[in-house]
N, C-alpha and C positions, 0 to 999 in steps of 0.2 A: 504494500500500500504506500500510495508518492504520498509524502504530509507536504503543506508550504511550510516555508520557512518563516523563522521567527526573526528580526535582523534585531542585533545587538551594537549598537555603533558607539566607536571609540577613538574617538581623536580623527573621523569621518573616516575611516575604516568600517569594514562590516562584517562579522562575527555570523554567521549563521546557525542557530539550533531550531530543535524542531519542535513544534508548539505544541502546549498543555491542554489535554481534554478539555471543554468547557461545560461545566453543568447545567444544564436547560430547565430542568425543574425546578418548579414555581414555587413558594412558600410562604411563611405566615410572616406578615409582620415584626411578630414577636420573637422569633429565632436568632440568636444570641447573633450581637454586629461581626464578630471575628470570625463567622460562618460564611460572611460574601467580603468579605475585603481580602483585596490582590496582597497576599500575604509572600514580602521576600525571603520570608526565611523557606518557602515552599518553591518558588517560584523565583527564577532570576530575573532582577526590575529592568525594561527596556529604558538602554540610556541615548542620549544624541552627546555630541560634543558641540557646544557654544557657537565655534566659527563655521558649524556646518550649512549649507545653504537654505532655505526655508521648503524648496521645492523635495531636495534631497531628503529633508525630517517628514517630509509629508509622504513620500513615496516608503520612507521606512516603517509608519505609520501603518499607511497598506498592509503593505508584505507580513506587518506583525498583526495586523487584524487589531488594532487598538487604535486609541483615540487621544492619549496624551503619551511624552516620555519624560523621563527626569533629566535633565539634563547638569552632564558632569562630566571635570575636565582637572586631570590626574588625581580621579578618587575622590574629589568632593565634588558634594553634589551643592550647585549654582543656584537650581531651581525648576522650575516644569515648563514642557508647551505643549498646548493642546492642537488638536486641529483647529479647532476655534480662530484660535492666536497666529497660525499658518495662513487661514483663507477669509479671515475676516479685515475689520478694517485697522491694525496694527500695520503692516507691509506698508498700506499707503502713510499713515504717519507717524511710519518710521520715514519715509521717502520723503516728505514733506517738509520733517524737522530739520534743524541744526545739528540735530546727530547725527547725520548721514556725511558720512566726509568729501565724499564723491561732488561735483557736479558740473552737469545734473545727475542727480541718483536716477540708477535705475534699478529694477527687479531685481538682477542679476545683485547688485550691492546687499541685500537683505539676507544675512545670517540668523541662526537662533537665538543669538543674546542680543538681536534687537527687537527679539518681539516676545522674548520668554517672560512669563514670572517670576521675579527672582524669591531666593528663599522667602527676607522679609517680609514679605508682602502674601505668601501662601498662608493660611487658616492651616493647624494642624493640632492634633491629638495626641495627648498621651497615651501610651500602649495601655498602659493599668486599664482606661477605660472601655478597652474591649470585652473585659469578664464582666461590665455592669451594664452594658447597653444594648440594646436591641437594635437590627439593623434596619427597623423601622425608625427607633428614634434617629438615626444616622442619614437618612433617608429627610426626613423632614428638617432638619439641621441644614443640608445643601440644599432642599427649595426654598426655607426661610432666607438662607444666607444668599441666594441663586448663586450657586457654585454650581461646577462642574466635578471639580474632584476635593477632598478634603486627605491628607497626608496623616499617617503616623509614626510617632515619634517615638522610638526606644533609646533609653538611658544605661550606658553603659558601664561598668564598676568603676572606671576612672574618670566619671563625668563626662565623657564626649556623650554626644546625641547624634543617632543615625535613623536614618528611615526606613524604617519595620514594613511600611503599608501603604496603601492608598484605597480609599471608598472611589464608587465612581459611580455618578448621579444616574448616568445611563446606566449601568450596572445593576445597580437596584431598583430601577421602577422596572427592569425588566424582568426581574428576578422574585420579585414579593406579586403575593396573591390580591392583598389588599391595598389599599394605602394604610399610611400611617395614622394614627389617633391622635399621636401626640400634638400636643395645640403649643402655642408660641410661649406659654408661661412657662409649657415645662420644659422647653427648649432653651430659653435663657437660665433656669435652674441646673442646666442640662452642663450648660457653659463654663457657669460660675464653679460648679462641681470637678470639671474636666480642669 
């Protein structure tokens, strides 16, 4: 049996493994969050590398059958891009800005760290609170928030933090049978807790 490939990109190199079964069955709400999150300690996280082209993250995107990468560059990781941030309108004002050094910018000028997220500015989770949360309340967390993906965070015995995880808003509304219950008070209770 041919599988596609999964591409792995590293300094815009491209690694090839072959992808992880996907679960299709639908479920409850209430099924513990660390049941649908893209868990790296199971699974190796797809990365891009910063100066890679926008067209090129988007084609590795494809071939992996996913919809955002982390992006990182000698082992740390910078931040995420989605396809979103690929084909939406970032590209044009990144081309528009003062950032762009080129001119006139064109297409061709547009790499992944002018249009990624960087860490900062990502929403992200403590790992602890995957034994307490339900991947509905996770679920309702990224449409309140309108996210696309929410990150998890694990802490390692000598204080670094690395990324355990990621939720992924398509993910879960495809995945759960119901919507969620959870209303907005418990969601900021949700927060302050996390």
């Amino acid at each position: 049996m041919s599988l596609n490939p999964i591409c792995h990109v590293n300094a815009g190199q491209v690694r090839v493994r072959a992808p992880q079964p996907q679960d299709t069955a639908r479920r409850s709400a209430e099924v513990p969050a660390r049941e649908l999150m893209t868990d790296f300690e199971r699974t190796q996280p797809l990365t891009v590398a910063p100066d890679r082209h926008i067209d090129a993250a988007l084609q590795d995107m494809v071939i992996g059958g996913v919809r955002s990468l982390l992006v990182v560059e000698a082992g740390e990781f910078l931040g995420l891009v989605t396809a979103a941030d690929l084909q939406g309108e970032k590209p044009i004002q990144f081309l528009q800005s003062p950032l762009c050094s080129s001119y006139p910018c064109k297409h061709a000028d547009v790499q992944v760290r002018d249009v990624m997220t960087p860490m900062r500015e990502l929403v992200a989770l403590d790992d602890a609170i995957l034994y307490r949360t339900t991947a509905g309340e996770i679920l309702a967390l990224l449409q309140l928030e309108r996210l696309s993906h929410v990150l998890v965070m694990q802490s390692a015995g000598d204080g670094e933090r690395s990324v355990r995880g990621v939720f992924s808003r398509t993910r879960l509304e495809r995945s759960l049978v119901e919507p969620s219950s959870t209303n907005e008070a418990q969601i900021v209770a949700f927060r302050r807790a996390g």
